[in-house]
KOLTOR-417356 format. One record per residue (C-alpha): x, y, z. Coordinates in steps of 0.25 Angstrom, whole numbers, padded with zeros to 4 digits, always signed. Example, Ala and Ser with C-alpha at 12.3 -4.5 7.8 and 13.67 -1.06 7.14 Angstrom:
residues 2
+0049-0018+0031;+0055-0004+0029;
end
This chain:
residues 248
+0194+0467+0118;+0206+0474+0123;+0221+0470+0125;+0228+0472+0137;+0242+0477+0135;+0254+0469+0141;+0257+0472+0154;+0272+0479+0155;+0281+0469+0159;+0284+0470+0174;+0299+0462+0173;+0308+0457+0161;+0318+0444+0163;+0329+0443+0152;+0343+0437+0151;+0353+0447+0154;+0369+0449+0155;+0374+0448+0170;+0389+0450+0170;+0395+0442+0179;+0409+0443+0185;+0415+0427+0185;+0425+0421+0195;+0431+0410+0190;+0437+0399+0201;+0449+0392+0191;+0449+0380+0200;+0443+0374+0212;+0451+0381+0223;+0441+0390+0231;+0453+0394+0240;+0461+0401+0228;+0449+0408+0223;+0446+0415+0236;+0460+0418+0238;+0462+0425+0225;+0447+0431+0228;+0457+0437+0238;+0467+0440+0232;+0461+0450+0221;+0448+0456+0226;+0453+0453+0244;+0455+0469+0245;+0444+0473+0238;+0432+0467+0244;+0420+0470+0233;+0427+0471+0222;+0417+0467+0212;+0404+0474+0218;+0394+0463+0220;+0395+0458+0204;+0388+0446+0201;+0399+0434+0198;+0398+0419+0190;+0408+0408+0197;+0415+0400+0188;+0419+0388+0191;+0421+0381+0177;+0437+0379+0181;+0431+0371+0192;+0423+0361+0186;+0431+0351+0181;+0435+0349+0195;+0428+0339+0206;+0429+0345+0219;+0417+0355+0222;+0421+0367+0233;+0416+0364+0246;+0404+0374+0254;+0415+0383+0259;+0422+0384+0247;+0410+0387+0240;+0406+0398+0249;+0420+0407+0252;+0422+0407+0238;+0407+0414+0234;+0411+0422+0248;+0425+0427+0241;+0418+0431+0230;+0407+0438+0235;+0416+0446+0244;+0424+0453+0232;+0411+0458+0226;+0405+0445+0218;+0392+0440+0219;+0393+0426+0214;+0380+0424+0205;+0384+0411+0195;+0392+0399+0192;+0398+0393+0183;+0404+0378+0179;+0408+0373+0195;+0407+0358+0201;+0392+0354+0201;+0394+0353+0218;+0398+0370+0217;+0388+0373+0206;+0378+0366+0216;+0383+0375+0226;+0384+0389+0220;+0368+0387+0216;+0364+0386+0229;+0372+0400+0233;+0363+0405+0223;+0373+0406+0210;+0368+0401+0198;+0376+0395+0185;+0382+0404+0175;+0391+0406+0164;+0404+0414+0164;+0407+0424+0152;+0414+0422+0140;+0430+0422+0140;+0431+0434+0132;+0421+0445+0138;+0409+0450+0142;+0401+0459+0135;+0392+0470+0145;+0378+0467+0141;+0372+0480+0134;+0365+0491+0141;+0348+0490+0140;+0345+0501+0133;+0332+0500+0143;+0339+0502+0156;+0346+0513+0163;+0361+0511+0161;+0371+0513+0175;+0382+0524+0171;+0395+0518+0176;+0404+0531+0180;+0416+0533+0175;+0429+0529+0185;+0434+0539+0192;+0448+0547+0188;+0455+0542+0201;+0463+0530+0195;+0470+0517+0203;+0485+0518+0199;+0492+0505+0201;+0508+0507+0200;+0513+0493+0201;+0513+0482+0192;+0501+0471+0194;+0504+0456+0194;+0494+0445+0194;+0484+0443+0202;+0484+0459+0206;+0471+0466+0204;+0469+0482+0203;+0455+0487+0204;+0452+0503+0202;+0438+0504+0207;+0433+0515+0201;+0443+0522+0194;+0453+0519+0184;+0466+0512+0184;+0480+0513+0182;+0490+0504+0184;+0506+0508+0179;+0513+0496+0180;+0510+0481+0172;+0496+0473+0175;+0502+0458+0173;+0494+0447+0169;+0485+0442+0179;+0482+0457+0185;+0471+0462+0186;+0468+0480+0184;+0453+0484+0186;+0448+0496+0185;+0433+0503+0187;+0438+0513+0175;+0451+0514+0165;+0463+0505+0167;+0477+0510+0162;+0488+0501+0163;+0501+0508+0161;+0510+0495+0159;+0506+0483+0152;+0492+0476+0156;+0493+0461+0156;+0483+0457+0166;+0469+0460+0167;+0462+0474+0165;+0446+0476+0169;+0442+0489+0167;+0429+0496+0168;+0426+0486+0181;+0413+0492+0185;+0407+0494+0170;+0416+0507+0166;+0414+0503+0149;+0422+0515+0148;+0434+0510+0155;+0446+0506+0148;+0460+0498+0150;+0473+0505+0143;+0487+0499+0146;+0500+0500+0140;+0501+0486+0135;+0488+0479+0133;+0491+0464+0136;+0481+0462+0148;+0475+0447+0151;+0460+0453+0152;+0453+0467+0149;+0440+0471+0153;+0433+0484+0152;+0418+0485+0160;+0417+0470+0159;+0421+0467+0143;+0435+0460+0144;+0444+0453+0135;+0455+0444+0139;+0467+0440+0133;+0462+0427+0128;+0461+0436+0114;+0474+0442+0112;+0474+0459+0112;+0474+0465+0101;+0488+0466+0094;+0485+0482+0094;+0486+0482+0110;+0493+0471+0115;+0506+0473+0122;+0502+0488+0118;+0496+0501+0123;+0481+0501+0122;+0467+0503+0129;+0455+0494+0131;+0442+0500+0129;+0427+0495+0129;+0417+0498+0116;+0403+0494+0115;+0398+0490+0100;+0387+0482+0095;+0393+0471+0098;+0396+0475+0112;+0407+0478+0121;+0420+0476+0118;+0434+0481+0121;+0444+0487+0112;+0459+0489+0113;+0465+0500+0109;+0480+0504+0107;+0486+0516+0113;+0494+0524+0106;
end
């Protein structure tokens, strides 16, 4: 009698880590949402490159009116016309979720408060090579207030004067903050793990390097807070996670 070998599988369905960029509406006023849409990403058309986003609604749910058609509409219009590709929903009245399936979205959930952790590479598959930023940096000379947003596409950034809370410095490579950062710092946008955040005094409200962040929810380390320090990314067993450094 003879046995037939297994035939090589011809496809291979498993769970997997999509990373999703989240917009969260904080209340049930379309109007502002776009407005604000506007107001940090209006003169750069693009910005986040066709990535793959979850909407979440969960501030929205206790309430009882549902947004009407057009509503509905401008505001998956605004977002897709800074770059994002709405793909998932979260929380919502039952009248929006309803809605939302129909455009082809489907329910999801939304990252933990704290971080998110790049899944880790298959050692089975080719690896993209993200090239290094070039040398040419941004240099911003004057002090940024809230609601202000820097991005340095490609390249590194430099900023000389304070980054107050509830500003917002993004760089494709190295931010250096010359004056204290006390808003938000993302570097590494585009996947650059080598990318790091130095600033004269470390109090920022969010830190991100290739997509691990930290907010100030935990306090700082007392080694860096108020003080002179970097923040890097290290991979370990356990996975990515940033370190803050004093400089001395």
């Amino acid at each position: 009698m003879s046995v037939q070998s297994p035939l090589p599988s011809a496809i291979e369905i498993r769970h997997g880590q999509l990373p999703l960029v989240v917009a969260r509406l904080r209340g049930p006023d379309v109007d502002a949402a776009l407005a604000e849409l506007e107001r940090r990403y209006g003169d750069a058309p693009g910005f986040f490159e066709d990535e793959p986003l979850l909407l979440d609604m969960a501030d929205w749910s206790g309430t009882q009116r549902d947004p009407t058609p057009l509503e509905q509409q401008a505001l998956l219009d605004g977002l897709r016309r800074v770059g994002l590709r709405p793909l998932a929903y979260r929380g919502g009245p039952p009248g929006w979720q309803a809605a939302l399936r129909e455009r082809g979205l489907i329910e999801g959930e939304a990252p933990g408060p704290i971080g998110v952790r790049r899944p880790s590479p298959d050692p089975g598959l080719p690896q993209a090579v993200v090239p290094p930023a070039p040398a040419a940096a941004l240099v911003v000379d004057r002090p940024l207030r809230s609601g202000q947003q820097v991005y340095a596409r490609g390249r590194d950034l430099v900023v000389l004067a304070m980054v107050n809370p509830g500003a917002e410095v993004i760089a494709d490579g190295h931010i250096h903050v010359y004056a204290p950062l006390r808003g938000k710092a993302i570097a590494g946008a585009r996947g650059l793990a080598e990318a790091r955040v130095f600033a004269l005094a470390l109090e920022p409200e969010l830190v991100s390097i290739a997509g691990v962040y930290r907010t100030a929810e935990i306090p700082w380390p007392d080694a860096v807070r108020g003080k002179a320090a970097q923040v890097r990314l290290a991979s370990g067993p356990d996975g990515d996670k940033l370190l803050f450094e004093p400089l001395s």
